[in-house]
N, C-alpha and C positions, 0 to 999 in steps of 0.2 A: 714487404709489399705494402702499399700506401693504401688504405683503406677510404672508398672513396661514398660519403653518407650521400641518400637520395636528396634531403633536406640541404645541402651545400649547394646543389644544383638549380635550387632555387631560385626564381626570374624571381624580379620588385612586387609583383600580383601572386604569386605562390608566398613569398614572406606575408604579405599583409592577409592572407587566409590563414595562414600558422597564427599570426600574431592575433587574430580576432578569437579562434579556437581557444588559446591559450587566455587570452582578455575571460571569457564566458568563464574556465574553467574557475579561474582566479576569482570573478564574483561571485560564483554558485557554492563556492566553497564559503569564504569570505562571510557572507548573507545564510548558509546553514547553521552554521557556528556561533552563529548569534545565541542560539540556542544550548541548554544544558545537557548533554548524554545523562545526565540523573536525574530527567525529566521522569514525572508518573509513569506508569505504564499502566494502560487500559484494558479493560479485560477483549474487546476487539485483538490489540495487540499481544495480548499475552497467547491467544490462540495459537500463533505464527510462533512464537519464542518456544511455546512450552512443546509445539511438532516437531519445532527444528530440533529442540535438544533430544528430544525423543530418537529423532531419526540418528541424530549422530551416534545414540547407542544400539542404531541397528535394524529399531520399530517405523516400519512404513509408514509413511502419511496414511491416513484413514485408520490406520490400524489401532493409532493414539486416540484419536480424538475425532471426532463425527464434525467434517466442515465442509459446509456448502462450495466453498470454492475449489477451483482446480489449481493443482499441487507444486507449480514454481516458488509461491511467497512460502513455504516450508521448507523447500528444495535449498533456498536461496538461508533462508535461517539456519538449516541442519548444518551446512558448510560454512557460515558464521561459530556456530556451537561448537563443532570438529576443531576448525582453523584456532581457536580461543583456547577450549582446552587442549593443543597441542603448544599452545607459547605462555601460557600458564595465566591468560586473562580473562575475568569473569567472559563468561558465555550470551550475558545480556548483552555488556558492553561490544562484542566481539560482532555480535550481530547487528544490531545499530548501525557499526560503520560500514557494515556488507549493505546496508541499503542505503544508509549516507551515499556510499559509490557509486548506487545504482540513481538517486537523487542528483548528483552531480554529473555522473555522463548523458543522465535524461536532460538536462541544462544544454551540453557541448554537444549532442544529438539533434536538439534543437538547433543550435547554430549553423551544423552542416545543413539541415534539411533547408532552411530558409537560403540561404548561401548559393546552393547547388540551385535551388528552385527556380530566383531571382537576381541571380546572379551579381551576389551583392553582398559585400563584408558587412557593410552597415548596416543591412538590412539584418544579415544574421546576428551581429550581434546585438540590434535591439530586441529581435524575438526572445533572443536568450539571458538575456537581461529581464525583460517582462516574467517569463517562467519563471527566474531564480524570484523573484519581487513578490509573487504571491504567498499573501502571509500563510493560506491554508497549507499550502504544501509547503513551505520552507518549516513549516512548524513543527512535521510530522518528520523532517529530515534527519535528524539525527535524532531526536528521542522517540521515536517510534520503536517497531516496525508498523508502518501502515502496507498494508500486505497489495494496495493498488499500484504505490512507488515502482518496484519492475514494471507493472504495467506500460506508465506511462514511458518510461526507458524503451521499451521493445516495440508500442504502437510508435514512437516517432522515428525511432531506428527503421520499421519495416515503411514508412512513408518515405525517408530519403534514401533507400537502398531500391527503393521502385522510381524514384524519381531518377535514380543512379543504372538504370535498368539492370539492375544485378536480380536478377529473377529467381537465382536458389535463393541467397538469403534475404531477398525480401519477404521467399514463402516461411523461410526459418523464423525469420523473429517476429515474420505476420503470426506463426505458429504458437510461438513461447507468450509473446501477448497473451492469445486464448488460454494456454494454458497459465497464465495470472488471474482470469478475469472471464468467465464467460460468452459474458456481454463483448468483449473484445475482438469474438468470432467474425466481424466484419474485414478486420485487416487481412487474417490467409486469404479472405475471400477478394478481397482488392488488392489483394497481391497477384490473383491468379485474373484476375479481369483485368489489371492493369498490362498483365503480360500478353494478354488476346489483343488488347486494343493497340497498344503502344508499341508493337513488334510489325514491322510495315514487310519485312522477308525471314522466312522462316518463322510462320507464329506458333504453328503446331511443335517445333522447340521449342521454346519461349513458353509454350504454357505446360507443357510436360516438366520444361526443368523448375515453374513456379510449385506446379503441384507435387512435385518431389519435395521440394524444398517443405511446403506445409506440411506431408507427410510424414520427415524424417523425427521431427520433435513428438509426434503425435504416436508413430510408430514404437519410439522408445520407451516413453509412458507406460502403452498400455503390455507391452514385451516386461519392463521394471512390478507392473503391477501384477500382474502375472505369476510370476516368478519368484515374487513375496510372498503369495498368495492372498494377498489383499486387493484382489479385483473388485470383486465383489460388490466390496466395502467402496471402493474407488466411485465405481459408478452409480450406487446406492446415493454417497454424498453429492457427487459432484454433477448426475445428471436426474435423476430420479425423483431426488429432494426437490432439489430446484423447479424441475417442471411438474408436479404434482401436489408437494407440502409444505411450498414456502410459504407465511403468510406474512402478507402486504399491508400494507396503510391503505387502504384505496381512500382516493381525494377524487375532484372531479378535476377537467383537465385546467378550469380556472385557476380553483385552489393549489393545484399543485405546482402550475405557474408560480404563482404567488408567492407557495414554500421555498419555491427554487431561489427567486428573487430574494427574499428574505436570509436563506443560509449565505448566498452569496455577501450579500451587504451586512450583514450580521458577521459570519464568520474569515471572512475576506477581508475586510476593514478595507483600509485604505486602493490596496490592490484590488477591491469588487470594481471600482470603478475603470481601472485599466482592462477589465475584463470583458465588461459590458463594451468599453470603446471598439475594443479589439471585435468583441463578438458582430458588432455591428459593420464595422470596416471588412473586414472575411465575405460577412454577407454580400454589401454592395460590390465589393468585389468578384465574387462568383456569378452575382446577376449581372456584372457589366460582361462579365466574358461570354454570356450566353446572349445576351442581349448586342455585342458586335456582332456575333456570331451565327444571330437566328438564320440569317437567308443559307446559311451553309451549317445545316440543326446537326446533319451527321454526325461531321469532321468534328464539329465543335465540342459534340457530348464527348470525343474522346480525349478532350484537350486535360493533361498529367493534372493541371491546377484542379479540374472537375471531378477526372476518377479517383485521383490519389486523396483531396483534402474535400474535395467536397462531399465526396460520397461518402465517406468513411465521419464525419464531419454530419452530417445528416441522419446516420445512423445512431450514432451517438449521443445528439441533441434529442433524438427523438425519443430514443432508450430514456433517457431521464426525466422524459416526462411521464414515460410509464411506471418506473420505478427507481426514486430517489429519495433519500433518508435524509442524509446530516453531511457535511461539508467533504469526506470523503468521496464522496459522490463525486462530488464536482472533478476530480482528476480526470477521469474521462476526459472532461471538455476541456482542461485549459491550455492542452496545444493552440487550438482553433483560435483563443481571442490573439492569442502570442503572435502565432501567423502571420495575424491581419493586419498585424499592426506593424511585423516587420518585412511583412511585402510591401505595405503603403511606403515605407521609408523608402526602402529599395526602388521604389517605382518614384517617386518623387526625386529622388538624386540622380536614377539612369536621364527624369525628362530633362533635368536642369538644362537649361539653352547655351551657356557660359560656364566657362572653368570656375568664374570668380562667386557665381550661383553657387555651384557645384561644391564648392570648398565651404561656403555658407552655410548650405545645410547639413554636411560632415561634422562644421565646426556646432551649428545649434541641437543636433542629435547627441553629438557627444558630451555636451555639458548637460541636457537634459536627462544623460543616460547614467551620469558620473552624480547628478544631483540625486537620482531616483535611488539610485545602490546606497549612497551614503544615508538618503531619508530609510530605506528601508535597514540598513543596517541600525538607525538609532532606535527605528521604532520595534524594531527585532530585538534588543538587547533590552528594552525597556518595555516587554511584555510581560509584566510582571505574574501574570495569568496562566498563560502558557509556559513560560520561562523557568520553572520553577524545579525545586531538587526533593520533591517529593519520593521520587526513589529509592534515599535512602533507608527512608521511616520503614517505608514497603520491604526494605533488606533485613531492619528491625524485626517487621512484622513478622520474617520469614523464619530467620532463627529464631524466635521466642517459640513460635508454630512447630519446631521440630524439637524446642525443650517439653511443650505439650504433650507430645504425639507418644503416648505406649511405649516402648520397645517391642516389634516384630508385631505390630498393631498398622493397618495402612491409614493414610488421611487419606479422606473422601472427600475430593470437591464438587460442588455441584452449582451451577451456574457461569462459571469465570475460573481457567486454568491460574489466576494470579497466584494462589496460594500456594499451585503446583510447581510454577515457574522457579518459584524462589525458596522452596526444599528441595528442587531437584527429586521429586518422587513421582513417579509415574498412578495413576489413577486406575482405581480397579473396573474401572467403565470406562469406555469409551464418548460415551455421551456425557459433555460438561456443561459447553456452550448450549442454552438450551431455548434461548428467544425464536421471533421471529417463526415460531410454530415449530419446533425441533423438538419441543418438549412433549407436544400433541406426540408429532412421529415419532419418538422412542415411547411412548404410550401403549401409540397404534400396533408398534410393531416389537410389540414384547408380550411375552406370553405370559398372561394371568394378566394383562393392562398394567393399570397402577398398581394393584396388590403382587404382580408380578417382580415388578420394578422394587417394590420394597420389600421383596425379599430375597434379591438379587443385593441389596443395601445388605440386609442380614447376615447372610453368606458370608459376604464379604468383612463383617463384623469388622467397623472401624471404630478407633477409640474417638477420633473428632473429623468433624464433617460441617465444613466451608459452606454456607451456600449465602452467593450471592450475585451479585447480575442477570437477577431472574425473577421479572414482575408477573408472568404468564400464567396462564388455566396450571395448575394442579401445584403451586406453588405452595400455598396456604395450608393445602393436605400436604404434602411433604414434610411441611415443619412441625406438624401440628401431628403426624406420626413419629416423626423423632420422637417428641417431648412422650408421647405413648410408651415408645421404646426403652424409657428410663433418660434419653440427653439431657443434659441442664442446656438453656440458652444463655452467653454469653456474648462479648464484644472482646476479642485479644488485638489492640490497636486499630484498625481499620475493618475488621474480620467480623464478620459475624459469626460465632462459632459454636455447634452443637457438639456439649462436651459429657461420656461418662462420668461417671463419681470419680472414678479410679484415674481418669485424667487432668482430673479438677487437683486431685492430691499430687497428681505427678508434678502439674504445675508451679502449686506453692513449693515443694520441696526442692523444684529448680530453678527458686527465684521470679515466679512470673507470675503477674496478676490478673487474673480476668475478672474484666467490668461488668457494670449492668448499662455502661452507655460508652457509647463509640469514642476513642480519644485519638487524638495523632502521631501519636508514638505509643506502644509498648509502653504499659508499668510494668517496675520493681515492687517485688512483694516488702522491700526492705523502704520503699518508697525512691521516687525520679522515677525517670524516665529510662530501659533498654536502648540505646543505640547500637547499630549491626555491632560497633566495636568491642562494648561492653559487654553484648550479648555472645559473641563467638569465644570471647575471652574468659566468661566466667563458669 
C-alpha cells in the first residue's frame, strides 16, 4: 500500500511556510552554537542542574533544594540528568541540550506565531531571526541552563496556539509557562480571556475547554507534589517565599528604568538596539489598532493583536519594572521587540502595490536578514567573554573536591549548589542558594535562629563546607563560626573552602593543594596544575 505524507500534498504557499519553519530552525541552531557547551556554569544555573540530577535519583524539587521558582526548569533538567545517564553522557552536558531544544523550538515557535498572526512567511521569519540574534539569550543557549529558556518556549507557544484558537492547549502551555516562571501567570490567564472574547458561537465552551486546559498542568503538579510528599516544601518555596520573604533592590521607578536601559545596551550589545526598535514598532502598532478602532472601542479591545500580544505584553513590561535584576530578566520581554518588527515586515510586504515592489522588499529583508545571522554568528563566536571553556577547571575543581572530602564524611555547600553539581553529592540541607533574602528565611524559620542553623551544620558534621555565592546578613557569622569550630579557610581552585585538620591531611596525601589565594585550576601538591583528566586518573 503507497503511503501517502500530509507534506506531499502541499500547495507552493504550504512549501514556502515549511521552508521558512525549517530556515528559523536552521539559524537558531546555527547562532546557538556559536557558543561553548563547556561554558562556566553559574551558581543561578547550577540550581536547575544540581534539582535536575537530584530528581533523576528520585528527590522532589523542593525536597533538594529551597527555590523560589515553580518546578518545570528542574522538571525539564531531572530528564536531561535521567536521559544522560542512561546513554552514558555527563548529566551537565546532557541537560544543556534539553534546553538548547527548548531555546531553538522557542525560535521556530516564534515563527509560527508571527506567520499565523500576519499572515506572512517573511514576516515570521524575520521575528525569528531577531529572537535567535539576541546576544543575551543566544548566550545562555547552550551553556546554561538558564532556568527562564522553557519559559520563553511556552509563553510563545500559548500566544500562537490562541491565535490558532486551539483553547486546550493554549490553556496547557499558558499553564507550563507559569509553572516556569511565576510572573508568567498572565498567559493561562490570556488564554482563558482570549477564549471568552475570540469565540463569537459557543463561548461558554471555548472558555471551559481554555480553563481545563490551564488546569490540567497545574492539577498534575500539585497530585506529583503530593504524593512525594513535598507539598509543603512546594508551596513554602514557590508561593510563600515569594510573596512574603523575597527581598528586592527597590529603585524608584526612574531609576529602574534606567537599570533596565543600561542591562539591555550593556548586556544585549549589538542586539539591545533591535530590541528597542522592535520595542517601539509593537507599541505604535498596538496604538494604531486602537486608534483606527476608537469609534468601534468594544469590537476593537477584543481584536487577537490586543488580547493575545498586547495584553500579555503589557503585563510583562510592567512586571519589570517592578522587579528586575540582570539580563535574564529581559526574557520575558523579548518576544514583543521580535513581534514588532516582524509584523511591520509582514504588513509592509502584504501593502506593496506591485509584484515588482513586492519582490523588492522579499529580496531587501532577506539579505538584511542573511547579513544580521552571519554578523551575529561572527560576533557570537568572537565573544571571547562569554564564550569561554571554563567548565572544565570547574570539573577540575569538582574531582580534586571529592579527593578532599573524608570517606563517609558529607560536603556541605552553603551559598551555590556548584560544588554540589560537580561531585554529584547531594547536601545535608536543603537550603544552599541563600541570596535575595533566603538566608534571613531559613533564619526565621529554624528553630534556635542562627545558633539553630549551626548546629543543624554540627550534626551533620562535615569534613569541608563550600560557601560561596553569599554576600547577605549572617554571612560573615557563618564563616566566622566555622573558623570557631576548628575549620581552616582555604581556596581549592575556584572554592572557597572551610577545611578540618583531618581533611587538610587527606588532601596532601591525595595529591591536592589548598591555597591561601584563589587560582584557576586546581594545584598539585607535587606541583602544576589538576586537570578533570589527571585528576580522575590519579
Amino acid at each position: 500500500m503507497k503511503i501517502r505524507w500530509p507534506i506531499a500534498r502541499l500547495d507552493r504557499d504550504g512549501w514556502l511556510r515549511v521552508t521558512g519553519g525549517v530556515a528559523s530552525v536552521v539559524v537558531a541552531t546555527v547562532l546557538f552554537t556559536r557558543f561553548t557547551i563547556d561554558g562556566s556554569m553559574s551558581r543561578d544555573e547550577s540550581i536547575y542542574v544540581y534539582g535536575g540530577q537530584q530528581l533523576s535519583h528520585g528527590v522532589a524539587p523542593y525536597d533538594s533544594i529551597f527555590d523560589p521558582k515553580t518546578p518545570i526548569p528542574t522538571v525539564l533538567a531531572g530528564f536531561g540528568a535521567w536521559f544522560g545517564r542512561l546513554i552514558g553522557y555527563r548529566d551537565v552536558y546532557a541537560i544543556r541540550l534539553v534546553f538548547l531544544a527548548c531555546s531553538v523550538l522557542a525560535v521556530l515557535a516564534m515563527y509560527l506565531l508571527v506567520q499565523r498572526m500576519w499572515r506572512s512567511v517573511l514576516g515570521g521569519l524575520t521575528a525569528a531571526v531577531i529572537l535567535a540574534s539576541y546576544d543575551g539569550f543566544a548566550r545562555d543557549a547552550l551553556p546554561g541552563p538558564d532556568a527562564k529558556t522553557p519559559g520563553v518556549l511556552f509563553l510563545i507557544l500559548c500566544m500562537w496556539l490562541a491565535a490558532r484558537r486551539n483553547w486546550l492547549w493554549a490553556g496547557v502551555t499558558g499553564s507550563l509557562a507559569f509553572l516556569v516562571w511565576q510572573p508568567f501567570l498572565i498567559f493561562p490567564a490570556m488564554a482563558v480571556i482570549a477564549a471568552g472574547v475570540g469565540s463569537k458561537e459557543k463561548r461558554l465552551r471555548a472558555l471551559g475547554i481554555a480553563v481545563a486546559g490551564v488546569l490540567i498542568p497545574i492539577v498534575v503538579t500539585f497530585v506529583y507534589f503530593a504524593a512525594a510528599g513535598a507539598f509543603g516544601k512546594f508551596v513554602e518555596s514557590t508561593f510563600e517565599y515569594p510573596l512574603t520573604g523575597v527581598k528586592r533592590i527597590n529603585r524608584s521607578l526612574g531609576k529602574q528604568i534606567k537599570h533596565i536601559v543600561h542591562v539591555v545596551n550593556d548586556d544585549y550589545a549589538f542586539s539591545g538596539v533591535l530590541f528597542w526598535i522592535g520595542a517601539l514598532l509593537l507599541l505604535a502598532l498596538l496604538v494604531g489598532i486602537v486608534v483606527r478602532g476608537r469609534t468601534r472601542l468594544r469590537s476593537t479591545l477584543t481584536d487577537p493583536v490586543l488580547v493575545i500580544v498586547g495584553l500579555t505584553g503589557l503585563f510583562e513590561f510592567g512586571y519589570a519594572l517592578a522587579d528586575f535584576q540582570s539580563y535574564p530578566d529581559v526574557y520575558p520581554l523579548l518576544a514583543y521587540p521580535a513581534i514588532g518588527i516582524g509584523a511591520v515586515v509582514a504588513l509592509v510586504e502584504q501593502r506593496a502595490s506591485f509584484a515588482a515592489s513586492r519582490e523588492a522588499v522579499i529580496g531587501i529583508v532577506t539579505v538584511a536578514l542573511t547579513v544580521l545571522t552571519v554578523l551575529s554568528a561572527y560576533w557570537f563566536t568572537n565573544n571571547t567573554h562569554a564564550n569561554n571553556s571554563r567548565f572544565n577547571r570547574e570539573l577540575a575543581s569538582g574531582c580534586a573536591l571529592q579527593r578532599v572530602v573524608l570517606p563517609g564524611t558529607p560536603l556541605y555547600a552553603i551559598g551555590s549548589p556548584v560544588p554540589l553539581v560537580l561531585t554529584h553529592r547531594r547536601n545535608p540541607d536543603r537550603y544552599i542558594y541563600l541570596d535575595a533574602g533566603v538566608g534571613v528565611w531559613k533564619v526565621k524559620h529554624t528553630s534556635g535562629g542562627l545558633a539553630g542553623w549551626e548546629a543543624q551544620i554540627k550534626r551533620a558534621n562535615p569534613s569541608v563546607v563550600v560557601m560561596q555565592g553569599w554576600t547577605e546578613k549572617y554571612h560573615t557569622a557563618m564563616w566566622q563560626w566555622l573558623v570557631s569550630e576548628g575549620y581552616n579557610r582555604w581556596f581549592l581552585g575556584g572554592f572557597r573552602v572551610f577545611v578540618k585538620p583531618e581533611a587538610f591531611y587527606n588532601a596532601e596525601s591525595h595529591g591536592v593543594q589548598l591555597t591561601k589565594m584563589h587560582t584557576e585550576w586546581p594545584l598539585a601538591t607535587a606541583g602544576g596544575i589538576l586537570t578533570a583528566r589527571s585528576c580522575e586518573n590519579g
